[in-house]
N, C-alpha and C positions, 0 to 999 in steps of 0.2 A: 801348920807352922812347924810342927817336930819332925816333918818328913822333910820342909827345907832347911832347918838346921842340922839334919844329917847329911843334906847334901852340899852344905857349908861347909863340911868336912870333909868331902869329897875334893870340892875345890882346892878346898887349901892342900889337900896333897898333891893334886894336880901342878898347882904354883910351884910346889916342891921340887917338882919332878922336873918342872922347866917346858916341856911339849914332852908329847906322846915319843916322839921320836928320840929325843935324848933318852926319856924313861927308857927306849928298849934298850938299851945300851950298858945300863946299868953293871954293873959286876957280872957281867956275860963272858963269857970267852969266843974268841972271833970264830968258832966250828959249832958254837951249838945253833940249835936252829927253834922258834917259837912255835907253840902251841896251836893249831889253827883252835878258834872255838867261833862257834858261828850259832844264832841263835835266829829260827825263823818262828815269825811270832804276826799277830795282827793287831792292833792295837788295844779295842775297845773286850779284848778278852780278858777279864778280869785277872787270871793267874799267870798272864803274859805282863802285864802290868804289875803285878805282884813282884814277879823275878825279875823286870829291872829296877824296879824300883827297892828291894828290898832286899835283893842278892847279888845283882852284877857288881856294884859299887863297892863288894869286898875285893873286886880286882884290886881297887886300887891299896889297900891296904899292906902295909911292908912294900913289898919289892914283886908281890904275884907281875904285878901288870906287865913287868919288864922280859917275860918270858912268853907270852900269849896275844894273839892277833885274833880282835873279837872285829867282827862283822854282825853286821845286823838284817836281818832280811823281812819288812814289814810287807808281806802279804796273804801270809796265813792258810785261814780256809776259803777264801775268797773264790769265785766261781767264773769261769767264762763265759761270754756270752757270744753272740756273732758281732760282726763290726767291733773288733775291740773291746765292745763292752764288760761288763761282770758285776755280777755282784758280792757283797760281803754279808760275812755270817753276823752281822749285828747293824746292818742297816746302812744306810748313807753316809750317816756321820761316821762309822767308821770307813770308809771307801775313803773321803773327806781326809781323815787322818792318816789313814795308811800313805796316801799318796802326799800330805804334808811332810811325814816322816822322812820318806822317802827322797823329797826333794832337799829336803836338811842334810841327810847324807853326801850328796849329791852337790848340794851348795857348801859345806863343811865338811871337807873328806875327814880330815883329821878325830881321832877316836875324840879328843877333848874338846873339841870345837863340836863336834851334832849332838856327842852323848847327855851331854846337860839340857839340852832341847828335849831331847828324846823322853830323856830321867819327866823334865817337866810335865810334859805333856800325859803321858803314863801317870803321871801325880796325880794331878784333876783327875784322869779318870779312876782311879781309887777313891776320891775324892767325891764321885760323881757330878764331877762338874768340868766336862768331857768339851764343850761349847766355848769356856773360855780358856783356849788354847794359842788363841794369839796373847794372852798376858803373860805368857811366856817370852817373848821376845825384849818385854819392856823388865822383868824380871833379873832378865840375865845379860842384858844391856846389849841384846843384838839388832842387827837390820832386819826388818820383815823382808826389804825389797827381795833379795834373791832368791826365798822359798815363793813369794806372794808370783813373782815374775816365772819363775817354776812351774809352779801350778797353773798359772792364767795362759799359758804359751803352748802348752799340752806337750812339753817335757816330760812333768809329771807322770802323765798317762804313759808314757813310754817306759819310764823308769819300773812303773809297774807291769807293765807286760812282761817286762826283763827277771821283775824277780818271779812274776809267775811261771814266768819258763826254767828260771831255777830252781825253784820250791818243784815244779812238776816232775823234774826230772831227778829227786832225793832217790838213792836206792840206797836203804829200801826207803818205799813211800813214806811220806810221814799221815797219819792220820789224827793225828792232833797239834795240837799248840797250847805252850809254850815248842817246839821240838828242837834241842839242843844236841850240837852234832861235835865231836871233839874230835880234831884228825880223822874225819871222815864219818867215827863211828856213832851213831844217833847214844842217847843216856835213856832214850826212852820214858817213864816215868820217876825214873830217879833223877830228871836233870837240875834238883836243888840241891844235889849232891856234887855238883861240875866240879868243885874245887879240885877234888879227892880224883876225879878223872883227869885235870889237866893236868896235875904232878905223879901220876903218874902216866903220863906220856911223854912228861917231857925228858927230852937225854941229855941235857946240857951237863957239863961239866959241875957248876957250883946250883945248887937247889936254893930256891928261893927259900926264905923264911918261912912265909907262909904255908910250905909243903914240908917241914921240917918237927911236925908234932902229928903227922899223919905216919901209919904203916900202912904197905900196901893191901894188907891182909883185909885192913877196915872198907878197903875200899868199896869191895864185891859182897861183902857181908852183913853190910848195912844198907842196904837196897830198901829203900823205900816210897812207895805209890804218892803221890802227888797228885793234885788237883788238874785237872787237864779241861780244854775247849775242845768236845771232838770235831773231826770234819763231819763225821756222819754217828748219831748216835747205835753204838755198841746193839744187838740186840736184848744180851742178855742184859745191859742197863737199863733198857725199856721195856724189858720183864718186871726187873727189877721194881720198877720208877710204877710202875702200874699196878701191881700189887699192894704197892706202900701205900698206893693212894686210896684202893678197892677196902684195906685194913682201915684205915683211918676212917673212912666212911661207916664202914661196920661199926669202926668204935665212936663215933659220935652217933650213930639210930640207938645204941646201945646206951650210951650216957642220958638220954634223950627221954628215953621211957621211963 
């Protein structure tokens, strides 16, 4: 309940704002140009879930939104197969999701129209409870038809071959998820840091609020590692990860005696 009362407040600035598209408009002057930010993500990846749900929604806050063109690209670490097929790095039910998403977008181009689906769905799965994702639709008082029609028509499946051909083709590659790319350039592990990267990118004339208590100096010198879904895990993490466990063992034969 306290993750949809924040996002009650998301709404209500949305209403504020009137549609996305007026928003961009906002105290802009007619020569500056927006932000791209693009976040390619998989669903059922926990800290993919984390940063929409607990980070993107600072867009909306003050005036950010009105300078920045967020894209979303759910297909992650997802894997090809022959005939179309693939698989995903957590199972069906995210393949299931990815391509729900996917069809949201698609059926809702509008940033304020899919993003609250989106925001949803990412919920429950923080929530773990990933399965009820069509209560989503009754939540937010949408039609099921045009994702359900989406999906069932093998739209869907297309939408996602397309984002796999755009994920595949990142230079440089991405090897994880969350991976958040700003005017081209990936944040790498600092991408809960995105704010402090999309102000400074941007060259508009008037700076939004929101970029107005940042220097640029903090930008690059507050770099910090974040939780990530690899596509393939790191070697030296499964050094790492097998040690810790070979230690732990030790120290239970050891408590033991």
């Amino acid at each position: 309940m306290a993750a949809y009362r924040r996002w009650v407040s998301v709404l209500c600035c949305l209403s504020l704002l009137g549609s996305f598209a007026s928003a961009s408009t906002i105290s802009l002057p007619s020569d500056s140009r927006k932000v791209s930010l693009t976040l390619y993500y998989e669903s059922l990846c926990p800290y993919s879930a984390n940063f929409i749900v607990n980070y993107l929604p600072k867009l909306f806050n003050e005036d950010l939104i009105s300078i920045v063109d967020l894209r979303l690209v759910p297909w992650g670490n997802a894997k090809l197969k022959g005939n179309d097929t693939f698989d995903c790095q957590h199972g069906p039910t995210e393949c299931l999701l990815n391509t729900v998403e996917a069809c949201a977008i698609d059926a809702w181009p509008k940033l304020n129209d899919h993003f609250p689906f989106i925001y949803c769905v990412e919920n429950l799965e923080l929530e773990r409870k990933p399965l009820e994702w069509e209560s989503c639709f009754k939540k937010l008082g949408l039609e099921s038809k045009p994702v359900n029609d989406c999906y069932n028509s093998g739209l869907g499946q297309k939408l996602d071959l397309q984002y796999a051909a755009e994920t595949s083709a990142l230079e440089p590659p991405h090897t994880y998820v969350p991976w958040v790319v700003v005017d081209g350039q990936p944040l790498y592990e600092d991408y809960e840091n995105y704010i402090s990267y999309v102000c400074k990118a941007y060259k508009g004339a008037n700076m939004p609020k929101a970029c107005s208590g940042l220097t640029f100096n903090q930008i690059y010198n507050r770099k910090t590692i974040h939780p990530v879904c690899y596509k393939e895990i790191p070697p030296s993490t499964l050094s790492s990860r097998t040690i810790s466990t070979v230690m732990s063992w030790i120290q239970k034969i050891l408590t033991s005696m």
